[in-house]
ROZANU-910463 format. One record per residue (C-alpha): x, y, z; residue number from 1; residue in one letter; chain. Coordinates in Angstrom, 3 decimals. Each point is the difference from the previous one (the first is absolute). Layout:
ROZANU-910463
SITE       xx       yy       zz   k r c
SITE        X        Y        Z NUM a A
...
This chain:
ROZANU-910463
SITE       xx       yy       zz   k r c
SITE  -16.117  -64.149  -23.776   1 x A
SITE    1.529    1.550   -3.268   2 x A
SITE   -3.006   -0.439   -2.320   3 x A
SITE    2.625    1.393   -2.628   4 x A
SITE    2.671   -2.927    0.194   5 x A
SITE   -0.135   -3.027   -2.236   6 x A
SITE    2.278   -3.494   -0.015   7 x A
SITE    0.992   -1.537   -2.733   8 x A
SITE    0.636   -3.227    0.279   9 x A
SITE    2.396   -1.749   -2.970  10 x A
SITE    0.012   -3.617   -1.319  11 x A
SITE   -0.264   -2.316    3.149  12 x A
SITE   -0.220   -3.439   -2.257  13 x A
SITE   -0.511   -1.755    3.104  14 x A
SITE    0.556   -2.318    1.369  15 x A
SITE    3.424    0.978   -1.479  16 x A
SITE    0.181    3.561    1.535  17 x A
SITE    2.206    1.110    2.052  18 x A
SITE   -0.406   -1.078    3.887  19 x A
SITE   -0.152    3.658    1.467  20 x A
SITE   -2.261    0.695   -2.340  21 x A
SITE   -2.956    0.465    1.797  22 x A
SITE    1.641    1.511    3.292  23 x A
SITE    1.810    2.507   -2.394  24 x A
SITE   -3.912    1.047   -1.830  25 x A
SITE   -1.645   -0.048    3.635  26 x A
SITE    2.501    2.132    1.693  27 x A
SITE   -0.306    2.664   -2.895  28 x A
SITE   -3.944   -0.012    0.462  29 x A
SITE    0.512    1.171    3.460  30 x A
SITE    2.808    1.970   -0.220  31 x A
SITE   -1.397    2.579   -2.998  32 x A
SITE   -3.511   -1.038    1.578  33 x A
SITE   -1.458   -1.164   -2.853  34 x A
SITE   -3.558   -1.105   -0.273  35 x A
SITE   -0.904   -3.267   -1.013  36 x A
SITE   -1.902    1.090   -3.175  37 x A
SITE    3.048    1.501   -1.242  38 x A
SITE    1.751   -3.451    0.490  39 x A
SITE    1.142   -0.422   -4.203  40 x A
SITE    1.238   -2.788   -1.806  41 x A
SITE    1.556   -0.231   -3.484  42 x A
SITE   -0.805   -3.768   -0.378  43 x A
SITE    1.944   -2.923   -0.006  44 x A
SITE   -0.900   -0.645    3.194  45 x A
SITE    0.581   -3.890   -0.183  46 x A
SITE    2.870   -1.683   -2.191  47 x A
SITE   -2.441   -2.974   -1.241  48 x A
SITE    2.802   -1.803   -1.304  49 x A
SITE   -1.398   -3.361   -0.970  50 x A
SITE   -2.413    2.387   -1.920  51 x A
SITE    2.396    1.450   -2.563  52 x A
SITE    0.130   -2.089   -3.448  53 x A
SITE    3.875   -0.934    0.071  54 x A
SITE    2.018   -2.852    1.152  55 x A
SITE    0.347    0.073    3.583  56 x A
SITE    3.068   -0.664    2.153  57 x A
SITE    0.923   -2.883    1.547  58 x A
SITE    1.159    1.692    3.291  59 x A
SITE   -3.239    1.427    0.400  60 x A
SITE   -0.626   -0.964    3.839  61 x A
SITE   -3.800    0.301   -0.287  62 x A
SITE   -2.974   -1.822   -2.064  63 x A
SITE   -2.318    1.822   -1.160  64 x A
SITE   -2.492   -1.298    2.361  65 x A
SITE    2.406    1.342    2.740  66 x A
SITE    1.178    3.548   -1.487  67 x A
SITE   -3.726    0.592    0.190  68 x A
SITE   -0.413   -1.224    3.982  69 x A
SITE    3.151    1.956    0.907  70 x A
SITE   -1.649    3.135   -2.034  71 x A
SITE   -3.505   -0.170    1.783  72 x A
SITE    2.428   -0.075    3.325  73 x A
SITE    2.027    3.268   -0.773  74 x A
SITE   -2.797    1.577   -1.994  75 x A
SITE   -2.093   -0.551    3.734  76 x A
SITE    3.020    2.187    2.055  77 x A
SITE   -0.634    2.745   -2.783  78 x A
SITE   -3.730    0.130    0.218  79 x A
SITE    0.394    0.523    3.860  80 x A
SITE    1.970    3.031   -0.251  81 x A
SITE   -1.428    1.197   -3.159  82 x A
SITE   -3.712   -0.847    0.197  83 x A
SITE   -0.436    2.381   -3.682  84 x A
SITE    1.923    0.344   -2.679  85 x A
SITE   -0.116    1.316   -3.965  86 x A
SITE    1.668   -2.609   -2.303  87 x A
SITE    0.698    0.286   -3.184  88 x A
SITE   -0.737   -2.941   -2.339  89 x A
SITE    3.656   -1.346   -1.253  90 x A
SITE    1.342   -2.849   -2.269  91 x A
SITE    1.256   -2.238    3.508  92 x A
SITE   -3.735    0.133    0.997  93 x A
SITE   -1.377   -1.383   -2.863  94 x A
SITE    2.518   -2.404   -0.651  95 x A
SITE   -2.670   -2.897    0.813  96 x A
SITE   -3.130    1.222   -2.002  97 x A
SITE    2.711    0.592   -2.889  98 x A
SITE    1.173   -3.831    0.227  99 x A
SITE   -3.660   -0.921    0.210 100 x A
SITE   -0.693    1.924   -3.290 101 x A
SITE    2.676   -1.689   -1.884 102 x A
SITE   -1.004   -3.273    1.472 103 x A
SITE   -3.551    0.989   -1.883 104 x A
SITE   -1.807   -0.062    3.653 105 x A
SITE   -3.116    1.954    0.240 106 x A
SITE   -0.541    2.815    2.915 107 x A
SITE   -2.901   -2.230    1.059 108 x A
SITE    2.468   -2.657    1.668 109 x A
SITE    2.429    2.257    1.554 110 x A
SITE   -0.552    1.423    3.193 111 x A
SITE    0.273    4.233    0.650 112 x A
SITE    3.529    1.245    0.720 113 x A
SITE   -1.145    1.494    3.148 114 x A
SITE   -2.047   -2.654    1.194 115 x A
SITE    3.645   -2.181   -0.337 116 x A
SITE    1.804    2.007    2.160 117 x A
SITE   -2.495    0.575    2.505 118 x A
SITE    0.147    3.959   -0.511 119 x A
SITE   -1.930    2.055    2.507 120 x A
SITE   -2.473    2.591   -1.307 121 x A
SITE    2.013    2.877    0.154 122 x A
SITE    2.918   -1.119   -2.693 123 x A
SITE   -1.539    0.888   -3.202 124 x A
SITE    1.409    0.117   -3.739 125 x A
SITE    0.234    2.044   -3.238 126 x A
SITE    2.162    0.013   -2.536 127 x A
SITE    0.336    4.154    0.652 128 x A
SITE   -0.894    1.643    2.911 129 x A
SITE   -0.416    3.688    0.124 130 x A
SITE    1.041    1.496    3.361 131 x A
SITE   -2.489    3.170    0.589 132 x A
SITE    2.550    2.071    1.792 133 x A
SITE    0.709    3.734   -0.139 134 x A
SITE    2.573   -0.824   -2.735 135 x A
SITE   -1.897   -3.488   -1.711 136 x A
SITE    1.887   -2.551   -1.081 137 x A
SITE   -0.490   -3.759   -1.223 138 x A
SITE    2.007   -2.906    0.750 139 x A
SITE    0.320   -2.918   -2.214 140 x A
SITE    2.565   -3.331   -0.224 141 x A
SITE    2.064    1.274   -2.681 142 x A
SITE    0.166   -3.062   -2.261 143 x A
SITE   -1.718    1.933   -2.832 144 x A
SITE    3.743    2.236   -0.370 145 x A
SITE    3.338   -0.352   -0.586 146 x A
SITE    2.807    1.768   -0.771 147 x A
SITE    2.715    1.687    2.461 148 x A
SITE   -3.042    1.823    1.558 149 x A
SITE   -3.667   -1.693   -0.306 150 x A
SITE   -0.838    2.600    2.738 151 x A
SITE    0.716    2.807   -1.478 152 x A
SITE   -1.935   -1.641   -3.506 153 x A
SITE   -2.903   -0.727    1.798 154 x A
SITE   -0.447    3.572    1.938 155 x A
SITE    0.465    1.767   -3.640 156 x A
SITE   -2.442   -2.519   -1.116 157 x A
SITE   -2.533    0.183    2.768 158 x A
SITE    0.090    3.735    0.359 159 x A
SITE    0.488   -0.179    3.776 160 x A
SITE    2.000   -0.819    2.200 161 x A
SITE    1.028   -4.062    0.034 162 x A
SITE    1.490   -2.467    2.328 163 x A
SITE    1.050   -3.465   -0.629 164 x A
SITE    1.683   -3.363    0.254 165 x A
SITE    0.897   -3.007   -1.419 166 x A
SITE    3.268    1.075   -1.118 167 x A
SITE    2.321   -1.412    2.959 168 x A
SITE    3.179    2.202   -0.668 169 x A
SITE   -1.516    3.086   -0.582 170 x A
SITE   -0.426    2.628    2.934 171 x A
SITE   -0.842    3.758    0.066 172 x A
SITE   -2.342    2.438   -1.133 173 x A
SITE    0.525    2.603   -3.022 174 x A
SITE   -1.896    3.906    0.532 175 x A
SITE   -1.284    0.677   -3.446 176 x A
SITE   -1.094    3.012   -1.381 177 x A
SITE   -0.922    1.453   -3.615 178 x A
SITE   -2.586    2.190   -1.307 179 x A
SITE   -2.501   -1.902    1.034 180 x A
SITE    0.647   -2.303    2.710 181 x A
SITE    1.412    0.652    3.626 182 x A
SITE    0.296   -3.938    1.020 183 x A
SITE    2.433   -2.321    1.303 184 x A
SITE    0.588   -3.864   -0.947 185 x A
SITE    1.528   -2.224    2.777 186 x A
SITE    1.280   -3.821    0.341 187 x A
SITE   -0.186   -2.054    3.070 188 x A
SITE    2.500   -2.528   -0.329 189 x A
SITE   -0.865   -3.259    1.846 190 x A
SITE   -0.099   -1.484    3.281 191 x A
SITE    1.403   -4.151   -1.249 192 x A
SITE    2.381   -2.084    1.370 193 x A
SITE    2.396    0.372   -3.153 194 x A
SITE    1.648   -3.806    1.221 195 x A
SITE   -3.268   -2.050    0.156 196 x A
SITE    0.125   -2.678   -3.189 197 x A
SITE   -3.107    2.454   -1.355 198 x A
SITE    2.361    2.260   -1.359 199 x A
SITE    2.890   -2.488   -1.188 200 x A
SITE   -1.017    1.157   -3.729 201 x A
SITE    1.639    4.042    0.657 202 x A
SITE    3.181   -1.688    2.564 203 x A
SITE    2.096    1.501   -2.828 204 x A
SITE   -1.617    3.551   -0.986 205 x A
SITE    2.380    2.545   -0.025 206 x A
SITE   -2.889    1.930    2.629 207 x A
SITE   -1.228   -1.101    3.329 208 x A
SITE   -3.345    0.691    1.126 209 x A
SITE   -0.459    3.087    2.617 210 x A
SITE   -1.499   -1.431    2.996 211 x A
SITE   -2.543    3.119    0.621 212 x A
SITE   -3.250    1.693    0.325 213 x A
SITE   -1.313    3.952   -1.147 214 x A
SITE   -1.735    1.901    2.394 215 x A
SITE   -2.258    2.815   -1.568 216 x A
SITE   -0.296    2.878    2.474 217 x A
SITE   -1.364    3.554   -0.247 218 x A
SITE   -3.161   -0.738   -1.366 219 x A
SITE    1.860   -1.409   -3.114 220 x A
SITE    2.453    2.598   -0.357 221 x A
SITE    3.060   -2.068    1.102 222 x A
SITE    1.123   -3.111   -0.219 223 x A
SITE    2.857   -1.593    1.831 224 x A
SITE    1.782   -2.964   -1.346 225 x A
SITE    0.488   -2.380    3.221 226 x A
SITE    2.689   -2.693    0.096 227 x A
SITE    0.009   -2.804    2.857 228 x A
């Protein structure tokens, strides 16, 4: 087991992600033998569509009473084969608690997030996590930057090394080095189904979204860009 190695998993938005999804995440966990505490995830990990505050589509082939059934069944096949995992907290996950708060609903009528998706014990959230490796480095979504690289922002900003999300085009990782910092800032891309309905709103951006993953190996020293 390479106690070193760490997967990064990008925006899954489920139950709009991509279908090899999960084979392509559980085949890297085995092949860089990656232990399941250092199973990562920059957020996003379900779409919540009927969540988000805008007009919704009328192609959308799901209710929201069924997008969350089919999530609970694919969210299931992930907890199987990845019993823990880091998550980040992300602007898809609290889509619902955002509409409750504009809807003026108090916390004391709405049920816990985890409790919803039936998530086991070992997925946990933050809205950081610091990864104690030889090299230490923190993962976050990445909707708190912008620009042409949020990565590279945020690892300036942070003073360590940085990976991300959120941004669905953006792929790679950027060594950065100045008189006081010896860090690099990455992006993970995302692992959607660019053609489900979810994403009708970017059909016509100039970028597509990478369908990928980072893997962080050498205790933190490294980190590969994967696409599927």
């Amino acid at each position: 087991m390479s106690a070193g190695n760490y997967l990064i998993i990008s925006d899954l938005q489920i139950p709009f992600e991509h279908n090899d999804a999960l084979k392509f995440c559980f085949h890297l966990k085995h092949h860089y033998k990656i232990p399941d505490e250092n199973i990562l995830n920059v957020g996003d990990e379900l779409d919540q569509y009927w969540g988000g505050l805008w007009d919704k589509s009328p192609e959308a082939a799901h209710t929201a009473n069924q997008e969350i059934k089919i999530s609970l069944d694919k969210l299931h096949e992930w907890y199987c084969k990845f019993p823990e995992m880091k998550l980040c907290l992300s602007n898809h996950g609290s889509r619902w608690i955002r509409k409750a708060f504009a809807a003026q609903i108090p916390s004391q009528l709405l049920r816990c997030y985890r409790d919803v998706i039936q998530a086991p014990e070992g997925w946990r959230w933050q809205k950081h996590w610091k990864i104690k490796s030889k090299l230490p480095f923190i993962i976050e979504h990445g909707d708190d930057w912008g620009g042409q690289f949020p990565h590279v922002t945020a690892a300036i900003h942070n003073g360590m090394s940085t990976a991300m999300g959120h941004h669905h085009t953006k792929l790679g990782v950027e060594y950065i080095k100045t008189n006081g910092l010896d860090v690099w800032g990455a992006i993970a891309g995302s692992l959607i189904d660019f053609d489900q309905y979810a994403f009708e709103y970017a059909r016509n951006a100039k970028l597509k979204p990478q369908v990928s993953v980072l893997l962080v190996v050498n205790d933190g020293k490294t980190v590969i860009p994967l696409r599927m």
